[in-house]
C-alpha positions as a printed NumPy array, in Angstrom:
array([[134.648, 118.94 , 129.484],
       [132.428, 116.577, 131.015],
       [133.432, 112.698, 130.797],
       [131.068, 110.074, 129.88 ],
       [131.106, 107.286, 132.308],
       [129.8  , 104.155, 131.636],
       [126.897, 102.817, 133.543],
       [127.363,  99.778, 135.442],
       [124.096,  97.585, 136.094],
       [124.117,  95.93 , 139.732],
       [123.902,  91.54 , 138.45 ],
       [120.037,  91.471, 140.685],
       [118.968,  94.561, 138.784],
       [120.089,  93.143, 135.634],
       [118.511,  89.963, 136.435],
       [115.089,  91.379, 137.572],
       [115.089,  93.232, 134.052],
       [115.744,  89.967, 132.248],
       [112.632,  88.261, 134.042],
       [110.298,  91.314, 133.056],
       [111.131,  90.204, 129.468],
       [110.673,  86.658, 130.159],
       [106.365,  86.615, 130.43 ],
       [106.491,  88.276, 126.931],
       [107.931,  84.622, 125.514],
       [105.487,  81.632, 124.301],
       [105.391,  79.328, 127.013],
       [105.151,  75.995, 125.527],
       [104.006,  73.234, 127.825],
       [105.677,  70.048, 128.119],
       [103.975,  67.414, 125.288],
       [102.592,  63.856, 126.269],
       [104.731,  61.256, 125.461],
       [101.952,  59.896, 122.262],
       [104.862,  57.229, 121.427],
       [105.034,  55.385, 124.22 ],
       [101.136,  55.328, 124.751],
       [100.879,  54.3  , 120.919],
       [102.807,  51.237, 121.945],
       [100.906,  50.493, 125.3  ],
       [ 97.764,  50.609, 123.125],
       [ 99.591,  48.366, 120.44 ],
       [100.561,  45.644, 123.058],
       [ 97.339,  46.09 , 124.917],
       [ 95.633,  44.869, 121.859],
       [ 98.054,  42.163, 120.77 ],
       [ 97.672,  40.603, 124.404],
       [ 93.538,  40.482, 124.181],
       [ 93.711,  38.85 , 121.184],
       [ 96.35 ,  36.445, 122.499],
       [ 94.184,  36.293, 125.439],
       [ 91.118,  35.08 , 123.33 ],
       [ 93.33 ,  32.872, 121.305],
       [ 94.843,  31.046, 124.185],
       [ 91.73 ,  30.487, 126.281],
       [ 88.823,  29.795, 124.028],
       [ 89.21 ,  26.128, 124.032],
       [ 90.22 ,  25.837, 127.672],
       [ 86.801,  27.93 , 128.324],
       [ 84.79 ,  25.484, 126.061],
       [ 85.779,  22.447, 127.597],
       [ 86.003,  23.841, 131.394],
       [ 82.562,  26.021, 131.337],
       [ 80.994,  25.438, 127.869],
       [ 81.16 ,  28.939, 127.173],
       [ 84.399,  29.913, 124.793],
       [ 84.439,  33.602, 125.993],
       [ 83.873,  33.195, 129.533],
       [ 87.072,  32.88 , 130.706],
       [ 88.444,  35.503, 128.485],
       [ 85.526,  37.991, 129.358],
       [ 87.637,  37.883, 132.8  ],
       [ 90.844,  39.271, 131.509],
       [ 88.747,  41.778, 128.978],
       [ 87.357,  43.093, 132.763],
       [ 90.918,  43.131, 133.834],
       [ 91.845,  45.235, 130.805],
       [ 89.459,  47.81 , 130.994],
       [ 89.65 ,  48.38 , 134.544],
       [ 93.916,  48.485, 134.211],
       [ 93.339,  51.018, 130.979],
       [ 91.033,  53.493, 133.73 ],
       [ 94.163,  52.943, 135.953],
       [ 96.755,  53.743, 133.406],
       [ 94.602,  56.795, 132.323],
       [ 94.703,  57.938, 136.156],
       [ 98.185,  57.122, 136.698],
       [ 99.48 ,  59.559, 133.865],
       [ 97.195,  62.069, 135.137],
       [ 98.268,  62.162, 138.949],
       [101.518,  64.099, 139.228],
       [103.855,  61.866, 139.763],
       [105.77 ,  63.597, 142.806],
       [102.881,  62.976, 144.819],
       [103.498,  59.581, 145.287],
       [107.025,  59.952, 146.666],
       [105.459,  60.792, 149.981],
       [103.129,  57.643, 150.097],
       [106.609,  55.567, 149.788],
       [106.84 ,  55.077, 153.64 ],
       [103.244,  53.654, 153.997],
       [102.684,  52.175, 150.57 ],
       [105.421,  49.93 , 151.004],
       [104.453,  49.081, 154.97 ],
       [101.15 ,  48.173, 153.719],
       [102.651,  45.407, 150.668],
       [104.874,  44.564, 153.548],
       [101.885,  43.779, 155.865],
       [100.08 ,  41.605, 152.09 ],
       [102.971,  39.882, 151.286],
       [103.055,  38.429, 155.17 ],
       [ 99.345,  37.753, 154.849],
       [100.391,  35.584, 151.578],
       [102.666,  33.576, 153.104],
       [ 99.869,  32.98 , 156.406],
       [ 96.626,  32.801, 154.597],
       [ 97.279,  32.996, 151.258],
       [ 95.828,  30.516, 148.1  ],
       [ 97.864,  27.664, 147.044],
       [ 98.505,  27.485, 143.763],
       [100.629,  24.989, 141.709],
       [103.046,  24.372, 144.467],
       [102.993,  28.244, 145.624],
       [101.159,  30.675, 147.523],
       [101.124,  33.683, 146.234],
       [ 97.694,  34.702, 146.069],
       [ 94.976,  36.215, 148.686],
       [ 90.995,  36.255, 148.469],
       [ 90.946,  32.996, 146.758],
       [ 93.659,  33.472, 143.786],
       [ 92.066,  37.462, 142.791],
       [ 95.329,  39.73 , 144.256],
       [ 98.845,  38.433, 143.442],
       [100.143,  41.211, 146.405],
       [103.67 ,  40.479, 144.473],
       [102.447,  42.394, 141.005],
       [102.062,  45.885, 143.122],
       [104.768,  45.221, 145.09 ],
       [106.992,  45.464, 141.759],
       [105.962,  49.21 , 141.555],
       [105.872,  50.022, 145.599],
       [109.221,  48.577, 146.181],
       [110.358,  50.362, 142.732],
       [109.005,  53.607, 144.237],
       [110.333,  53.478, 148.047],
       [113.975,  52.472, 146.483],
       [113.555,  55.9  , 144.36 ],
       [112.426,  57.634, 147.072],
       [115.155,  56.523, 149.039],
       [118.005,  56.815, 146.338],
       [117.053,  60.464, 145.63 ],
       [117.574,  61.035, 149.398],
       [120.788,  60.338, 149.6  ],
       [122.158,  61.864, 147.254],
       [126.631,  61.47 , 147.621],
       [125.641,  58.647, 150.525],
       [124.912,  56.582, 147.76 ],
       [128.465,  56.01 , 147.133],
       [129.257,  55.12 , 151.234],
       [128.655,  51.094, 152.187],
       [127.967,  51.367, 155.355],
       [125.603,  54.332, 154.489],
       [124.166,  53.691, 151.062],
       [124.923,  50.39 , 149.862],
       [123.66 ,  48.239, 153.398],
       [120.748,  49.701, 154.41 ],
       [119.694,  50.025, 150.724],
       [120.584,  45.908, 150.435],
       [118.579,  45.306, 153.57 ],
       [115.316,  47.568, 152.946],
       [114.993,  46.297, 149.544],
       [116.488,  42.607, 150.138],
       [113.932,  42.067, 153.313],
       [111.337,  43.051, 150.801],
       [112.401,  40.488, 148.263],
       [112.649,  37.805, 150.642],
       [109.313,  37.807, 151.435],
       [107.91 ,  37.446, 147.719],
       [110.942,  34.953, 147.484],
       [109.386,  32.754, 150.667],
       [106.   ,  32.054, 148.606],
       [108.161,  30.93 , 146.88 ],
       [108.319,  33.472, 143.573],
       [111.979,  32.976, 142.717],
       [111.41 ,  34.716, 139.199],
       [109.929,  37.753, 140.588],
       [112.661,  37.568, 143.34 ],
       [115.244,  38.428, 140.599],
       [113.4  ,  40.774, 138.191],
       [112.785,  43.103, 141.435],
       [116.233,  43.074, 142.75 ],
       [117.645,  43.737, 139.073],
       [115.815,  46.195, 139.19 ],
       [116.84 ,  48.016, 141.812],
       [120.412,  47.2  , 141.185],
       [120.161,  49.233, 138.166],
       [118.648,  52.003, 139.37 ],
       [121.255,  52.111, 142.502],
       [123.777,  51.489, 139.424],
       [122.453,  54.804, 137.811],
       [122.363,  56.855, 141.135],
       [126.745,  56.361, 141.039],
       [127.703,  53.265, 142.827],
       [131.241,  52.418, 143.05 ],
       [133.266,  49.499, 141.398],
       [133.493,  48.164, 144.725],
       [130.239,  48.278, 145.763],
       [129.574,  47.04 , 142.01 ],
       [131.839,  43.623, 143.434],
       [130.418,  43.529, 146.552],
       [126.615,  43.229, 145.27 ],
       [127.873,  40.761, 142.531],
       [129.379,  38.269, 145.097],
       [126.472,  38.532, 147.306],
       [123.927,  37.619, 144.355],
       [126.241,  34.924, 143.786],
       [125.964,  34.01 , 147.094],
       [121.954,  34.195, 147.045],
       [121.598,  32.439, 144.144],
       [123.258,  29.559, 145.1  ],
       [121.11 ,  29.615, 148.217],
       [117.897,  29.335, 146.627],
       [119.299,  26.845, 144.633],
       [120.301,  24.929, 147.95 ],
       [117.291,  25.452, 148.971],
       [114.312,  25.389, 146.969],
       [113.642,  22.29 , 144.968],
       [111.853,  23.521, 141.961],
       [114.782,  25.5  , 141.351],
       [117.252,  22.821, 141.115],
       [115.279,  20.581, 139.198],
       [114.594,  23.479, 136.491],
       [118.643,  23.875, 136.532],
       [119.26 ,  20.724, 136.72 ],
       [116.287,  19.866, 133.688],
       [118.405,  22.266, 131.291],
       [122.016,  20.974, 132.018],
       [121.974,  19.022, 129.224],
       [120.135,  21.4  , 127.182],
       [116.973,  23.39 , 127.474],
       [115.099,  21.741, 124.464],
       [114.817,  18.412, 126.286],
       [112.222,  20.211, 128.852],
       [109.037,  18.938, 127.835],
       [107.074,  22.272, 127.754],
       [110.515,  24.033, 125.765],
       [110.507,  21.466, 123.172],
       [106.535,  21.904, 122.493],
       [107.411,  25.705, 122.595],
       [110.11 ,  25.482, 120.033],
       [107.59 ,  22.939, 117.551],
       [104.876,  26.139, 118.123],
       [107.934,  28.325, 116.652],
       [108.854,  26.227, 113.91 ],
       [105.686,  25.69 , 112.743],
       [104.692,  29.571, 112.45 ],
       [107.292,  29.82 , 109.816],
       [107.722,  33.649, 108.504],
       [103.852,  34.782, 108.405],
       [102.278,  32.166, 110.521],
       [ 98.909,  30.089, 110.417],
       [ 96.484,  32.715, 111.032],
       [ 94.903,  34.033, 114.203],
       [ 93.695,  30.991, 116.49 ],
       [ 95.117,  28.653, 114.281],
       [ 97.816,  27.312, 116.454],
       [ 97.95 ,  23.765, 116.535],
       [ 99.84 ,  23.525, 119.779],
       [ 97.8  ,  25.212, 122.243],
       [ 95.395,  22.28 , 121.917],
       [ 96.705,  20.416, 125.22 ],
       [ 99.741,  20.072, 123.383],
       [101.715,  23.539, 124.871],
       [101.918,  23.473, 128.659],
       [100.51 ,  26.844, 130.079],
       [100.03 ,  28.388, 126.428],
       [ 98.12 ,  31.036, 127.807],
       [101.038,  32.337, 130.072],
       [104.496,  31.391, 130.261],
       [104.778,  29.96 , 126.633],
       [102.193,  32.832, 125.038],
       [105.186,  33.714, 122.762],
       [105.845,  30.165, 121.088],
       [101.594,  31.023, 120.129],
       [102.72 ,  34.144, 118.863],
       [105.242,  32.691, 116.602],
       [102.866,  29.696, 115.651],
       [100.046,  32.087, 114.099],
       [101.732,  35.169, 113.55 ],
       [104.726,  34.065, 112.26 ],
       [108.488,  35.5  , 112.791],
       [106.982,  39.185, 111.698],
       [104.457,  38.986, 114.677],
       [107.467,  37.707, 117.112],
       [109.527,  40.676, 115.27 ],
       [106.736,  43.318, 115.852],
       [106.355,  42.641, 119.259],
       [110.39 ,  42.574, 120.254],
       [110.251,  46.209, 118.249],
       [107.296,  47.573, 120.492],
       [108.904,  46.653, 123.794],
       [112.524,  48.075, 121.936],
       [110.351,  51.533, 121.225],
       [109.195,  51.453, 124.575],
       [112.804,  51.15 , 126.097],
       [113.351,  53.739, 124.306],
       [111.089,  55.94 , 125.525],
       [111.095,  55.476, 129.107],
       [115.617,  55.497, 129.212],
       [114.149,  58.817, 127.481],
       [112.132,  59.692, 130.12 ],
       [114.455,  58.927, 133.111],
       [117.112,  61.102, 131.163],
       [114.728,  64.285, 130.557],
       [113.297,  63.712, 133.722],
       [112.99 ,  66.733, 136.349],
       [113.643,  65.145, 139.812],
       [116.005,  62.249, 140.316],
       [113.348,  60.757, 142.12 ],
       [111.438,  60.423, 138.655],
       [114.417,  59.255, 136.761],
       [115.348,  56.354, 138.902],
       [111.714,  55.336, 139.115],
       [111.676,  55.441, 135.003],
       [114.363,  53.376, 135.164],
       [113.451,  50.816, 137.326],
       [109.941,  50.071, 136.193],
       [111.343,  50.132, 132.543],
       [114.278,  47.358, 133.89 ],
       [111.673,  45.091, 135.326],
       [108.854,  45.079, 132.482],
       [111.904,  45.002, 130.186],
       [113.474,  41.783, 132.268],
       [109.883,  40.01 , 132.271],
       [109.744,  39.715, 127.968],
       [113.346,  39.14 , 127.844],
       [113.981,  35.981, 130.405],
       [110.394,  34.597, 129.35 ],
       [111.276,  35.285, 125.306],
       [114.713,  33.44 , 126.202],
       [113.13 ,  30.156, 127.891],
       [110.685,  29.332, 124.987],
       [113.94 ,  29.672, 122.921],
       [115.417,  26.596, 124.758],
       [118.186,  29.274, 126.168],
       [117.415,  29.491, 129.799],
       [115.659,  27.648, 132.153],
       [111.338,  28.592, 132.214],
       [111.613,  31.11 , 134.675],
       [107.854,  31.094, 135.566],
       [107.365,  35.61 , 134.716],
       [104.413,  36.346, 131.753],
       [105.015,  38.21 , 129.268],
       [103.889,  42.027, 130.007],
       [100.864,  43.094, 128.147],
       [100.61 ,  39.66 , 126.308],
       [100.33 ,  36.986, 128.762],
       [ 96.857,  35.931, 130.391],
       [ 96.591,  37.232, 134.115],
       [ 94.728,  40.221, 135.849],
       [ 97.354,  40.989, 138.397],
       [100.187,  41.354, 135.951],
       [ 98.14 ,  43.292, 132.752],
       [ 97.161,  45.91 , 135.71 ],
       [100.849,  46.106, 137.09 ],
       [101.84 ,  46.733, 133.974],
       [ 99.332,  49.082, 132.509],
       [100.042,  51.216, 136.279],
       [103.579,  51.454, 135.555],
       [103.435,  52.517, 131.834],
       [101.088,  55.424, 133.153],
       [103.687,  55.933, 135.759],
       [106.063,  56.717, 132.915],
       [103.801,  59.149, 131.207],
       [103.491,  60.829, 134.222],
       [107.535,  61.404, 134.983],
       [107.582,  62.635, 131.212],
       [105.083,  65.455, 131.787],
       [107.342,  66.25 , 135.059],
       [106.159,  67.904, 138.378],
       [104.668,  70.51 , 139.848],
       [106.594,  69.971, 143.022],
       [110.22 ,  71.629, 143.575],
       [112.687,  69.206, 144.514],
       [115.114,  71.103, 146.295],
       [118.748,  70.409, 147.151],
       [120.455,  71.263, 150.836],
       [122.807,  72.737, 148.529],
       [120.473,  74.799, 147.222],
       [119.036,  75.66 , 150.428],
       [122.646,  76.871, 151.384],
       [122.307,  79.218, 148.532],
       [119.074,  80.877, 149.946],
       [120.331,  81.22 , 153.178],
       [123.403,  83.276, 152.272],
       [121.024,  85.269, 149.955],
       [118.976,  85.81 , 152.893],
       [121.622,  87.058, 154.893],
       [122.731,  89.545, 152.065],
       [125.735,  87.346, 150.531],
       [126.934,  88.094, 147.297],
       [124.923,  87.416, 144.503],
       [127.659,  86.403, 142.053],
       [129.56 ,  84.019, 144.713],
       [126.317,  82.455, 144.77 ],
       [125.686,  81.113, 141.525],
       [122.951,  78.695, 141.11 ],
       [123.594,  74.987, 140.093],
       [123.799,  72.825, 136.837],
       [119.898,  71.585, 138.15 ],
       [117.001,  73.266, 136.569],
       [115.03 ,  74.885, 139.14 ],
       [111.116,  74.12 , 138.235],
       [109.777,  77.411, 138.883],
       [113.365,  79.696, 137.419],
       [114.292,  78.005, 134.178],
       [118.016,  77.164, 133.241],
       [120.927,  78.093, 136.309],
       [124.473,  78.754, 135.534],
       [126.953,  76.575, 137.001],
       [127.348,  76.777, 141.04 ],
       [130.605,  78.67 , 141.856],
       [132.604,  77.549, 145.562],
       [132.401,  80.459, 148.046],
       [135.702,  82.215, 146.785],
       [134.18 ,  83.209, 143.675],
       [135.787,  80.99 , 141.431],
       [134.192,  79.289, 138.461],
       [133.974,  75.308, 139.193],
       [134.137,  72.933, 136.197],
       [130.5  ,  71.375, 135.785],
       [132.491,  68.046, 134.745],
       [133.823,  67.792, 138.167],
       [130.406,  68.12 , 140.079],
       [129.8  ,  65.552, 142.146],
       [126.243,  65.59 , 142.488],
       [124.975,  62.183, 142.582],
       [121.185,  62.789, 143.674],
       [118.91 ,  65.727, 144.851],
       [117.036,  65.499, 148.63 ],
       [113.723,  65.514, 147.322],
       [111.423,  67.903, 149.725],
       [108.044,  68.744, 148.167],
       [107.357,  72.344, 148.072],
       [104.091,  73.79 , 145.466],
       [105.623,  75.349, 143.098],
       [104.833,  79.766, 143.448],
       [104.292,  80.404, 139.915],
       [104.149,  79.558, 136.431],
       [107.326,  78.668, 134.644],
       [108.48 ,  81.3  , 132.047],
       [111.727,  79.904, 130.087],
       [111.349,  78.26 , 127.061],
       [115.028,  77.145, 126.826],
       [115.407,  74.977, 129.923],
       [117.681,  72.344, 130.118],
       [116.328,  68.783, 130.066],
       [117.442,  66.491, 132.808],
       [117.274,  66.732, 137.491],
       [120.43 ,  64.717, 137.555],
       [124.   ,  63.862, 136.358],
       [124.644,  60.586, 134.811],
       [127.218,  58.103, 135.248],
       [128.938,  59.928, 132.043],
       [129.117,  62.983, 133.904],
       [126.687,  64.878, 131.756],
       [123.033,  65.865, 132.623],
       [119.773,  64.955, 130.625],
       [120.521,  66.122, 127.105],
       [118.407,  68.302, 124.701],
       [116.234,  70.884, 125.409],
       [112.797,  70.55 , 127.358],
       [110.286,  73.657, 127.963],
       [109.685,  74.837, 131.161],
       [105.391,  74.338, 131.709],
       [103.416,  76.087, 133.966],
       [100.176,  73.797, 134.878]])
């Protein structure tokens, strides 16, 4: 009597039969993020008609003309809105291997700032006669080559001598030059910046202490050093509200009450409200659009947190995510510290507010980086590929076992979800234990379209050991 044996499927058969099925799905491509350009648009608009607001009678008593001045930052708008169209448009990956030469070339305009740049109240931090503030783009090129560099490293991170120096000198020899105009404000914002995205790549509590004390260190250097700092300090050690351009900042505030006085109805701006058109824009917020208008905007750059801590989370390459998170950090640092000083809290820290404030420099930087961050959210079309991963191919190559070989916990761009990597002997490892901190990001074209609708969101493991959550489809551009 003949016996019935079962049929056993060899795993690389099985899986080529699973990927014949796969091009018979619906392959739904990744969505643009319509939220977060929604609120760009919102804030864009808010800050030209703060813009107007702030400069009309400045215009009219320096040129005769009321629009003249403002026709100036409408320019800079339109040309920053082409840019942020662009930006979201250029795949994002690209840029990562620019990093080297973009930031050798800021490098080479912040040293022409300090040589022959303008003077401008007290500082030089302008070239070709106060048009290019080299320190706006440097925000985003020193952003991107301390992404680049991060997602290089990958478990270095967590080394001093490997990770945490050189990462404190490339970045800190950056700073010092935007610090030297001097541009103590922007000093900060950058290197909190990049603190938190070395946070996010897995730096240790003592590395954590070690960065702490040296800020500590640093900041009581500049205050050593640089005058205008200590007299801001010392201007607020009795309280903020006896600054002179604070305590006209808080009147604009009081005055706007819950719904304001109307659109160009502020009282203050009126020579009363030092640098209304910049540093204290807010306090003429509050004056004519009341508490709601303050609210609306604090809820817009909220929503836009939002959405780019989305971003870096979902994001495909780690090189993306800590990008997303430090452009995100420094616009996010600029509104805070700058909404804090007109509130008589801190010290005038000198930053405008993004989007809102008048200036063509920082409404560009800006616009660039919020394209930026629709470009991470629509992902790659590069592979960013792991040694590990590398490993794996080899040992394929060479005939190894398929199921000691097991992919891991990162989404491949061009193979949809992987199952969790194995160690050599075969046995299962714990995805909670994986101690991937980064991926080596080397840009390959991607071979094909992508053909899993179910991949996981997320190129990297968080500090609470999980990987982007939710569910992102795999798109084939």
């Amino acid at each position: 009597m003949a016996v019935i044996q079962p049929v056993r499927i060899n795993p690389g058969l099985r899986s080529s039969l699973s990927n014949l099925a796969k091009p018979l799905q619906e392959i739904e491509p990744q969505s643009t993020d319509w939220i977060l350009i929604s609120v760009v648009g919102v804030l864009f608009v808010i800050g030209q008609l703060m813009a107007y607001s702030t400069t009309f009678y400045w215009s009219m008593s320096q040129e005769g003309n009321p629009y003249s001045i403002y026709l100036k930052q409408l320019g800079y708008g339109v040309g920053g809105l082409v840019l942020f169209v662009i930006f979201s448009r250029i795949d994002y990956g690209r840029w990562n291997r620019t990093a080297l030469t973009a930031i050798a070339i800021i490098a080479i305009a912040l040293i022409a700032v300090l040589l022959v740049g303008t003077d401008t109240f007290g500082a030089r931090r302008s070239l070709f006669g106060g048009s290019l503030q080299p320190s706006e783009p440097a925000k985003i090129i020193i952003l991107m080559y301390g992404a680049a560099w991060l997602a290089s490293r990958r478990k270095q991170v967590t080394s001093i001598t490997v990770g945490l120096l050189p990462f404190v000198i490339i970045i800190g020899s950056m700073v010092a030059l935007i610090a030297a105009e001097p541009d103590i404000s922007t000093s900060l914002i950058i290197l909190l910046a990049a603190s938190a995205m070395f946070f996010m790549a897995g730096a240790s509590l003592v590395q954590i202490v070690l960065t702490g004390g040296a800020a500590a260190g640093v900041a009581y250097f500049m205050v050593t050093v640089f005058q205008h700092v200590s007299n801001r300090l010392s201007g607020c050690a009795n309280g903020c509200e006896n600054v002179f351009q604070i305590n006209r900042a808080l009147i604009a505030i009081g005055s706007g009450g819950l719904f304001g006085s109307g659109m160009g109805l502020s009282y203050q701006k009126f020579g009363f409200l030092p640098m209304s058109h910049t540093d204290s824009v807010i306090a003429v917020v509050a004056e004519e659009m009341g508490l709601l208008g303050v609210a609306l905007v604090l809820a817009l750059f909220a929503i836009m947190a939002y959405r780019a801590l989305r971003i870096a989370q979902r994001a495909d390459t780690t090189f993306g995510a800590f990008w997303a998170v430090g452009l995100i950090t420094w616009i996010m640092m600029q509104a805070v510290l700058n909404f804090l000083a007109n509130n008589a809290i801190i010290p005038l820290p000198g930053v405008p507010v993004p989007f809102i404030s008048y200036g063509g420099s920082s409404l560009i930087s800006v616009l660039v980086a919020s394209g930026i961050l629709v470009s991470i959210s629509r992902g790659t079309r590069f592979i960013s590929k792991s040694s590990e991963d590398q490993d794996d191919e080899e040992e394929k190559s060479r005939g190894g076992n398929a199921e000691k070989v097991a992919s891991s916990d990162i989404r491949r761009r061009n193979s949809g979800t992987r199952t969790t990597r194995t160690n050599r002997s075969g046995r299962s490892e714990d995805a909670s234990t994986t101690e991937y901190i980064g991926r080596d990001v080397k840009f390959k074209p991607r071979l094909g379209r992508g053909s899993d609708t179910t991949g996981a969101g997320g190129a990297i493991r968080w500090r609470n050991g999980r990987y982007g959550t939710g569910t992102r489809n795999t798109r084939g551009r």
